[in-house]
N, C-alpha and C positions, 0 to 999 in steps of 0.2 A: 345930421340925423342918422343913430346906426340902425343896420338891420331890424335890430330887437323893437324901435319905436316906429318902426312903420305900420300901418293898417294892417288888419287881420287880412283886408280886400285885395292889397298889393303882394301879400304873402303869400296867397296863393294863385294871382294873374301871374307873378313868377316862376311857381313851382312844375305851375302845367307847359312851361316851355323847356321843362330839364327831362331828362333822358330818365330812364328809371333808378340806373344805378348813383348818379346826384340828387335825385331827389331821397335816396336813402340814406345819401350821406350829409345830407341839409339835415336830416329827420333828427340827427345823432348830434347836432350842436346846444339843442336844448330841453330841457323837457315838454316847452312849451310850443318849438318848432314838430316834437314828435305827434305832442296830442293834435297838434294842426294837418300834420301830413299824413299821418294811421292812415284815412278812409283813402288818400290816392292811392298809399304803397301797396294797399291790401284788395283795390278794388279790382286789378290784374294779378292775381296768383298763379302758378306754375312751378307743380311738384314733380319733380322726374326721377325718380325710383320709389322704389316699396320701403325703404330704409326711410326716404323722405320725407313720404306718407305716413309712416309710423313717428318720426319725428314729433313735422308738423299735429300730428293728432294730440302726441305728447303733451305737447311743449307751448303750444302758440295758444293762449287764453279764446274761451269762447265768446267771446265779446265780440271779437276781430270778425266773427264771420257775419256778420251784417253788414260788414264793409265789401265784401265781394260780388263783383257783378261779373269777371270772367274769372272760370275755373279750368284749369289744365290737367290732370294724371297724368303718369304714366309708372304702370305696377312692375317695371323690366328691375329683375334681382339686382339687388346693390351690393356692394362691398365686404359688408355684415353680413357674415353665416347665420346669424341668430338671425335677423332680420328678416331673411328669406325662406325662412322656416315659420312663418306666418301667416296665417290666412288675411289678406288686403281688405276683405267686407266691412269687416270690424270696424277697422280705421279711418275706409272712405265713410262710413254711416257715420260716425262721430261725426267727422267732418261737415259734410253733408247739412246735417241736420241745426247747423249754425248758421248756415246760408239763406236768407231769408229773401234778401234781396237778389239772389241768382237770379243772372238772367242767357248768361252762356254757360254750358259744361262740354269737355271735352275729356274723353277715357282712354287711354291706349293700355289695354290689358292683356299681361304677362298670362294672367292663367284668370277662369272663369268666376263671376263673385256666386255667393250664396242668395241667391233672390227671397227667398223667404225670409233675411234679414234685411235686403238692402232697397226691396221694392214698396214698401211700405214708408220707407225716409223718402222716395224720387217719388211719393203720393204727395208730400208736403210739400215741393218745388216747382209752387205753383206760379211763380215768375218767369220761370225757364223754358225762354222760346228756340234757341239752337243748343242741340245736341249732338253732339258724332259720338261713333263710340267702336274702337277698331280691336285687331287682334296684334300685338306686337310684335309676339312669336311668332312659331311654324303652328298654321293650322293642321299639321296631320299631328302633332305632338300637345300642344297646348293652345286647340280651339276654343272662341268661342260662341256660343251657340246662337243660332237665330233667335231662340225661344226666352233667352236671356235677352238679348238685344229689346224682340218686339217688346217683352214685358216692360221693361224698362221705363223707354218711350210711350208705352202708350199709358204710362202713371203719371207722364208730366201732362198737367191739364190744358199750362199753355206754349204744348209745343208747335210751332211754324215751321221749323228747318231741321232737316233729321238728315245726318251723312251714318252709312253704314261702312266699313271699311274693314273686304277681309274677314269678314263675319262666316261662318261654316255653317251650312246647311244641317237639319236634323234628319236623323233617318225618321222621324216619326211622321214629316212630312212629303215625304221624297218621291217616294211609290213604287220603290225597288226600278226605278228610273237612272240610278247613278251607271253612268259607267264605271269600268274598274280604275284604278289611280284619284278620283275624288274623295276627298275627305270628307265624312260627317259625322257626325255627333250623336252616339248611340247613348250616352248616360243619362241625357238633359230631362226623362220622363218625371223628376219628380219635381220638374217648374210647374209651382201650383195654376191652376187657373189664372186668368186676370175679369176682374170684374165689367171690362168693357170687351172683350175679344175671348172671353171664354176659355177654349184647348187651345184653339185655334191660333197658334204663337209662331205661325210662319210670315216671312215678308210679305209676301203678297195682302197679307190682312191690317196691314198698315196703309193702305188705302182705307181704312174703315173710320180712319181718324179723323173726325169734322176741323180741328183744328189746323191739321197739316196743310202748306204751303207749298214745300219745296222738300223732295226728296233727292239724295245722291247716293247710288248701288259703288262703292268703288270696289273693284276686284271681290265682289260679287259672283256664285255661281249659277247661274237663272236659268241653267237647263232646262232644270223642272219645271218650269214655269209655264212652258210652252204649249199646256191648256188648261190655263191659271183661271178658275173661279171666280169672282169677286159680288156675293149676291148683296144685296140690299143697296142705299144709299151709300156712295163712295165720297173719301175729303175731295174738298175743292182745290185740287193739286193745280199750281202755275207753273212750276217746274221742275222737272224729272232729268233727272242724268243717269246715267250706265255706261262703266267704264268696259266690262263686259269683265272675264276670268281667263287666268292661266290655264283651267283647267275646260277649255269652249271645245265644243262640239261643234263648228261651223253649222252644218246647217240647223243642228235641233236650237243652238243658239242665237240664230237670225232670225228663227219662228219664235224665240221666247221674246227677244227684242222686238218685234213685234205684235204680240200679245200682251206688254206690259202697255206699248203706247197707246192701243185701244182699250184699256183698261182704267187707263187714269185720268177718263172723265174729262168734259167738254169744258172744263174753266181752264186746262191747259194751254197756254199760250206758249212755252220753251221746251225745247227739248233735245238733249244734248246726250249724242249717243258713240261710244268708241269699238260698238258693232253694226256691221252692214247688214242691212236686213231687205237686200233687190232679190229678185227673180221670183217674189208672190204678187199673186194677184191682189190689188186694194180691197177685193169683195169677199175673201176669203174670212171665214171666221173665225178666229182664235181665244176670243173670251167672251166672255157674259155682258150683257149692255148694260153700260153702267148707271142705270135706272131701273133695273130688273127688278121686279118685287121675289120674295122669298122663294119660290116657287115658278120664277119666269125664268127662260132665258133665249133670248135673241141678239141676232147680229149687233154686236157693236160698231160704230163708226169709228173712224179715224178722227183724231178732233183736231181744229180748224188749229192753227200755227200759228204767232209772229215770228218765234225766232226757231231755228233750225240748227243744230252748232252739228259739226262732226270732230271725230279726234283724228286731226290725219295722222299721227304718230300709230294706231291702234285699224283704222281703217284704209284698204288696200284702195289706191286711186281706181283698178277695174271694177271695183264694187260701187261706185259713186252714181255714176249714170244710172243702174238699175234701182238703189236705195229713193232717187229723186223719181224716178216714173212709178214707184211705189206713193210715193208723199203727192204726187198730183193734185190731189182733191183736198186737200189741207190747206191750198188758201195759203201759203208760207211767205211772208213779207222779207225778211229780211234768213239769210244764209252764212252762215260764218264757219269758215275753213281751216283751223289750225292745227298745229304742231307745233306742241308745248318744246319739246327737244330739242329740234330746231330751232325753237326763236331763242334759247337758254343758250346756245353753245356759242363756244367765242373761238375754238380753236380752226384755224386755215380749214383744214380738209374736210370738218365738216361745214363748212360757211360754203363752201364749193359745193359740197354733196345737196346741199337743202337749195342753192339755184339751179341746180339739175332737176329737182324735184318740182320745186315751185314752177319750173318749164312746163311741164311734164303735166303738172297739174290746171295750169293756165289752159294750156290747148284744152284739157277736156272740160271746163267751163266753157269755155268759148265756144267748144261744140254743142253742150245743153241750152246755154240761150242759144244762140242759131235756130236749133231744132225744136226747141220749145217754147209754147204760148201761155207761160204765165202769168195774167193778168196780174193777181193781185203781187208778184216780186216786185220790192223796191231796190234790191241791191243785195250784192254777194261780198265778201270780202275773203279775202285767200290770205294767212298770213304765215310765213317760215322764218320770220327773223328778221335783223337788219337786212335791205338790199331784196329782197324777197317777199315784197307785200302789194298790193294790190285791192281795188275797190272798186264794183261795178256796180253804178249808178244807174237805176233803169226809169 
């Protein structure tokens, strides 16, 4: 029996154990292997330049976009002078507006879209539960804006997981709070309204989103943040990351890192932070209780933890002890201690440097449980790589 007379059923129990570039090259032996394989080839897409973009928008029939359930961008100039002499909105809307069955998207943008064109198509993208959407460039040259970001996201109806990445703050938000050397975003005033967050197109108002789940701040600047508002009914956020910024303020940025955790609301169970936020007191107030009606505002709690991550690459081992007698009252079950760099490197001297560390950092665990009575910890885990990992079962 050849290929051609086997089952439509065994045609594709096959296909889904081939790599992608064989299943494109199965695609091409027949007409009848392609109409069979379109919705897998198409169901991971991934465009990497504006030249791409424009391509694909071209070129690839509108049909094809109901086969896609992951979406990829990224708008960095291509090859083509003509090419990059284009505004990218156009192209991603077209795009876009094919996808019916989205259910991930991801953006990496060269230079800012046109939101009065392109927010209106992310209305219709009503599948679409994880979204990132980052700056590729240099933020002080071609940022882009919160106000683009929040718009964006808060058109997807059903978004759960939202990564910001690198995103530049608006001066419309800011409060003449920047120090000098941060970048923000003076043009962004004529992001129209959004129907569910109103002017109000700063991060912090993405807490307002009933649907969200999991948020990630990556290389984020959250200075401002630091007596961050958040009135009415807030989403049921489970987990919040903060990589923290290049551009940190140490202490205004341990108070804003701590402002956003009392902020994001008691269904919070993870939290995973690559700033130290020790030497305040748990009682001190930094935001609005996140139950506040329009017009209230009172102390917010610290909400109760299972998981706890820190980024040892990003947080200084002296700052550890203080961050944890801060989270006291959080109830924290489980602790988890990495450094991504560390466990990545393969070369000698760093494989040496990360068990000097992991030393280093073993002893001062060892000194927090000693000295402290936390009832509800089941366990820490410390990890630096091969050779260098560790797990305390309590």
């Amino acid at each position: 029996m050849t290929w051609n007379h086997l089952p439509t059923e065994l045609h594709l129990a096959v296909a889904r154990f081939l790599p992608p570039r064989d299943t494109r090259a199965l695609s091409r032996t027949s007409r009848t292997s392609y109409n069979l394989l379109a919705p897998q080839i198409f169901s991971d897409v991934t465009i990497s330049s504006r030249s791409a973009l424009r391509s694909f928008a071209m070129h690839v029939p509108a049909r094809y976009g109901a086969n896609i359930r992951r979406l990829s961008v990224c708008t960095k100039p291509g090859e083509n002078p003509v090419a990059q002499e284009v505004d990218c909105t156009e192209d991603l809307a077209i795009i876009l507006a094919t996808c019916s069955r989205l259910r991930s998207l991801s953006l990496s943008l060269a230079a800012s879209l046109d939101t009065s064109k392109i927010t209106p198509v992310f209305a219709t993208l009503t599948t679409v539960e994880n979204f990132e959407i980052g700056c590729w460039g240099q933020e002080e040259t071609a940022p882009v804006s919160e106000r683009v970001a929040v718009s964006l996201a808060a058109s997807l109806s059903s978004l759960t997981h939202l990564t910001l990445s690198r995103i530049t703050r608006s001066a419309l938000h800011v409060d003449n709070c920047s120090p000098p050397g941060v970048p923000l975003v003076l043009n962004d005033h004529d992001v129209p309204s959004h129907p569910i967050l109103g002017g109000e197109l700063c991060i912090p108002s993405l807490l307002k989103l009933s649907t969200l789940k999991s948020l990630e701040l990556r290389d984020v600047w959250i200075d401002c943040d630091e007596n961050m508002c958040v009135q009415g009914k807030v989403a049921q956020l489970e987990r919040v990351s903060i990589s923290g910024s290049m551009y940190r303020d140490g202490q205004v940025e341990n108070k804003a890192c701590l402002a956003w955790l009392r902020a994001c609301g008691p269904a919070l169970r993870s939290f995973k932070t690559g700033i130290p936020f020790g030497g305040f007191q748990p009682s001190t107030c930094l935001g609005k209780d996140w139950m506040a009606a329009e017009h209230e505002s009172i102390i917010s709690p610290l909400p109760t933890l299972t998981n706890f991550h820190v980024d040892a690459e990003r947080v200084a081992l002296d700052d550890l002890l203080p961050m944890l007698n801060v989270l006291s009252a959080c109830e924290i079950k489980r602790i988890t201690i990495v450094n991504a760099a560390m466990c990545a490197a393969q070369d000698t001297f760093t494989r040496e440097c990360a068990s000097d560390e992991f030393e280093d950092w073993q002893d001062a665990i060892e000194q927090f449980l000693t000295s402290n009575q936390w009832d509800s910890l089941k366990s820490v885990e410390l990890d630096f790589g091969e050779g260098a990992q560790r797990v305390w079962s309590l």
